[in-house]
C-alpha positions as a printed Julia matrix, in Angstrom:
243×3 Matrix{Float64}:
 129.9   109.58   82.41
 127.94  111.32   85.08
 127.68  110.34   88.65
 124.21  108.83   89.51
 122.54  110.0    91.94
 120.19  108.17   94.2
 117.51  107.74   92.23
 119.1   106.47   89.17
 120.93  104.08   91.35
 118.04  102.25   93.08
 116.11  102.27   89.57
 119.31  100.71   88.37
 118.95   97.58   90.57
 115.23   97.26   90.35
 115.78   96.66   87.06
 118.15   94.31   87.71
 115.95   91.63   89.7
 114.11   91.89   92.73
 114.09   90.03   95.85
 112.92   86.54   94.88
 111.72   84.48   98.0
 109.56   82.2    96.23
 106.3    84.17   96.47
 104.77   86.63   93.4
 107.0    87.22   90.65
 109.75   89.46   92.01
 112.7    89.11   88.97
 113.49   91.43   86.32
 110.79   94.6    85.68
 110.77   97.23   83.28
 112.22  100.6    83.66
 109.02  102.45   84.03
 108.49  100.24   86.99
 111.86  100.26   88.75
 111.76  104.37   88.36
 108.38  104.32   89.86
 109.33  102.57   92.7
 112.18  104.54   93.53
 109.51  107.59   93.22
 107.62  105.75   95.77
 110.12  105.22   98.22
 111.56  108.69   98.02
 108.15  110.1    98.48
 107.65  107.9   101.97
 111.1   108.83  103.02
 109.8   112.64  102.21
 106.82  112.06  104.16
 109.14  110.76  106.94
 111.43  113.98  106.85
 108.56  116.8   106.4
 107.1   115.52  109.7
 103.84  114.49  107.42
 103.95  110.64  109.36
 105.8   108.92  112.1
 107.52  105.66  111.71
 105.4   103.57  109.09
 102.4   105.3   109.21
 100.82  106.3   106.23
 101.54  105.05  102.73
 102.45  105.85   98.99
 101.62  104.31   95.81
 101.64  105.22   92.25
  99.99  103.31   89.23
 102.36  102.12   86.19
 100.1   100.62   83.69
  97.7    98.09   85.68
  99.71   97.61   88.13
 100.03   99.59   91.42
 102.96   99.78   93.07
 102.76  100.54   96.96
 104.67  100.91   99.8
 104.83   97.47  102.01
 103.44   96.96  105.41
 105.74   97.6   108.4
 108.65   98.55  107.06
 110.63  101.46  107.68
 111.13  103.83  104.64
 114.88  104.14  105.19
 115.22  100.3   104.83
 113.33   99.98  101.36
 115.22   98.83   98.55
 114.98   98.16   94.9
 114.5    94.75   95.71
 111.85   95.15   97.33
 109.29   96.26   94.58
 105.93   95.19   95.8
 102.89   95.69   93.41
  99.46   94.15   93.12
  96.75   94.16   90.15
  93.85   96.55   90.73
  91.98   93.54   91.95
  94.46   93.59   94.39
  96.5    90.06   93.69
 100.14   90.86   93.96
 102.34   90.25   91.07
 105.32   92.0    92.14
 107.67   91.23   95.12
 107.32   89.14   98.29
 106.53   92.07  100.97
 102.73   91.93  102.04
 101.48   95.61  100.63
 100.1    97.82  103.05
  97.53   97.16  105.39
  95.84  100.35  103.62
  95.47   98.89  100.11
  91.54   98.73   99.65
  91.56  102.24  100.16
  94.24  102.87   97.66
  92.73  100.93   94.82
  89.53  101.96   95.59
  91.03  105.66   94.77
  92.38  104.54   91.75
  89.43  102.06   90.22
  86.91  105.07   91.18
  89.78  108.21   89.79
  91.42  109.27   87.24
  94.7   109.13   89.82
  97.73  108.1    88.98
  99.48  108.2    92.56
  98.14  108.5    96.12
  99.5   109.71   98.93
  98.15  108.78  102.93
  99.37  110.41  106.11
  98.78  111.01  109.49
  99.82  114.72  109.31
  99.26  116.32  113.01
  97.21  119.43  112.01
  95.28  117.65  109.3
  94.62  114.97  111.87
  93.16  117.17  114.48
  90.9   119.58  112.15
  89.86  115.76  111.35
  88.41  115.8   114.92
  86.94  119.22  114.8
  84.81  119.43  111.66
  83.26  118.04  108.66
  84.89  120.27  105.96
  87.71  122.11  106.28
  86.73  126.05  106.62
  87.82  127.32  103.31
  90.44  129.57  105.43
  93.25  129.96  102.23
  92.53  130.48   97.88
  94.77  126.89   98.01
  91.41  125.27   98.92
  90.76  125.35   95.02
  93.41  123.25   93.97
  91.95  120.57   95.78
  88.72  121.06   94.2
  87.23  123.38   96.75
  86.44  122.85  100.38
  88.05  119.84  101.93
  85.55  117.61  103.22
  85.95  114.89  106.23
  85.16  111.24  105.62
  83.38  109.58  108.23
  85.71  107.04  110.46
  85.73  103.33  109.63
  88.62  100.9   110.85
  91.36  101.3   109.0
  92.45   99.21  106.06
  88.76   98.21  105.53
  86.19   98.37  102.82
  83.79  101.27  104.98
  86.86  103.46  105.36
  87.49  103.06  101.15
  83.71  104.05  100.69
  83.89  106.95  103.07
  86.61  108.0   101.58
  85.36  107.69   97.95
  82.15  110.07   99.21
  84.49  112.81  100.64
  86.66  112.84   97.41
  83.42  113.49   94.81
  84.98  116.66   93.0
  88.04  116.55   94.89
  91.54  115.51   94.87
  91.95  115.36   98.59
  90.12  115.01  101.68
  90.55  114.04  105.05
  90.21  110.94  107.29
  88.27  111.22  110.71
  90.73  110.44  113.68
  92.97  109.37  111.02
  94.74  111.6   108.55
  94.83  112.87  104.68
  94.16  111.23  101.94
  95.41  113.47   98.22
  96.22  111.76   94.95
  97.5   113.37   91.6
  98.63  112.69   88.25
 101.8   112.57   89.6
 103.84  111.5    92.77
 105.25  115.15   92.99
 101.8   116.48   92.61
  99.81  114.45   94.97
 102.22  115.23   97.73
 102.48  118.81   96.92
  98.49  118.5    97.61
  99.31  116.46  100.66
 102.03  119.4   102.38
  99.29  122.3   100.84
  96.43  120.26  102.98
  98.63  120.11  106.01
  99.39  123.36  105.91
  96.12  125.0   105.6
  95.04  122.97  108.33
  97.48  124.44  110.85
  96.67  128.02  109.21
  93.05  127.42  110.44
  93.88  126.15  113.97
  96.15  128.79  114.63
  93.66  131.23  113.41
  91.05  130.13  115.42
  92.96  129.34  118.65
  92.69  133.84  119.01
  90.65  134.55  122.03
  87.84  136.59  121.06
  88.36  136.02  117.17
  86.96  134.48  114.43
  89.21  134.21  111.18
  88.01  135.31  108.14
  86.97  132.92  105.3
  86.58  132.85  101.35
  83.35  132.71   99.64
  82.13  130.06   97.2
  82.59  133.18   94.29
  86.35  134.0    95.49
  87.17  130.22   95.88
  85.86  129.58   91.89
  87.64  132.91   90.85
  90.99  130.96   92.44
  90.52  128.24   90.85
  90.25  129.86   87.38
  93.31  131.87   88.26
  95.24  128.71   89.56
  94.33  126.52   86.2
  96.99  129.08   84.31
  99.4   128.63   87.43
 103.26  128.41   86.45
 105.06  127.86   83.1
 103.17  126.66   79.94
 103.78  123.57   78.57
């Protein structure tokens, strides 16, 4: 038999019973649940690594059913376990796990009642968070603005972890699968974990193309029309192997 590798082993003991403190239901879940989770945490330990948040900023969640599972409030990625699975309903009532979800949920469910997402992914990514202070839409500065659904537009601020910042963000994200948060970060969800970070590290990164580009003396840096962006985005819908 092979060895299992990290993944397998943390879905391996959600499976076998979460921590059970005596709040939500926290014993035995389903498979499809316990891998989900350990997508979740291995995405926030991800964001950790790639520099994409500091500490316990930010959060991840992904949606297994009705259920959303999220990342809890205030704990460190690296000390996440299987047995602590925390999801709520999209009403936001949790039924799995005793951790209190992030402070950030409205926004999250908000993304998913309002979406066709299946995972979300928040960060306070340092490039993305200063074009954040700079301007309302991201200058279309890169052809990878089309995979987000074309120019990436700034949501106004609002406290975080309250209903304003949800709606804000539900205005930005019309037509788009990411957007970002003013003095606050990114906000990109996908049909998949793997693909609404990928959207997450592709926003970064076009943000620090555009302030290095513009930090030139003398200089302006180049953009892409609204004809060149939609001629990416056809181009970009036949991206990769078929199937």
């Amino acid at each position: 038999m092979a060895e299992q590798g990290p993944r397998e082993r943390e879905a391996e003991g959600a499976v076998s019973g979460a921590r059970d403190t005596g709040g939500p239901p926290a014993g035995r879940v389903g498979e499809e649940t316990a891998r989900a989770w350990a997508e979740v945490v291995e995405t926030a330990r991800r964001t950790v690594a790639d520099g994409l948040v500091v500490g316990t900023s930010g959060n991840v969640s992904v949606r297994v059913g009705d259920t959303v599972l999220v990342t809890p409030s205030g704990v460190p990625y690296d000390r996440l376990r299987p047995a602590d699975v925390t999801g709520v309903d999209l009403a936001g009532r949790q039924v799995l796990g005793t951790l209190v979800p992030t402070s950030e949920l409205p926004l999250h469910l908000a993304v998913y009642r309002e979406t066709g997402a299946r995972a979300v992914v928040h960060t306070h990514a340092v490039h993305a968070t200063a074009v954040s202070t700079l301007v309302d839409e991201l200058p279309p500065i890169h052809y990878m603005t089309a995979a987000l659904g074309g120019p990436v537009r700034v949501a106004r601020y609002a406290a975080y972890g309250t209903s304003e910042l949800a709606a804000h963000t539900l205005r930005a994200l019309e037509d788009r699968t990411g957007c970002l948060l003013r003095n606050h970060g990114t906000l990109t969800y996908g049909a998949t974990l793997d693909q609404a970070y990928d959207r997450t590290a592709q926003l970064e990164w076009m943000c620090r193309v555009w302030l290095t580009a513009s930090s030139v003396p003398g200089l302006s840096p180049g953009l892409l029309s609204a004809e060149q962006l939609t001629e990416a985005g056809e181009r970009l819908r036949g991206y990769g192997q078929p199937g």
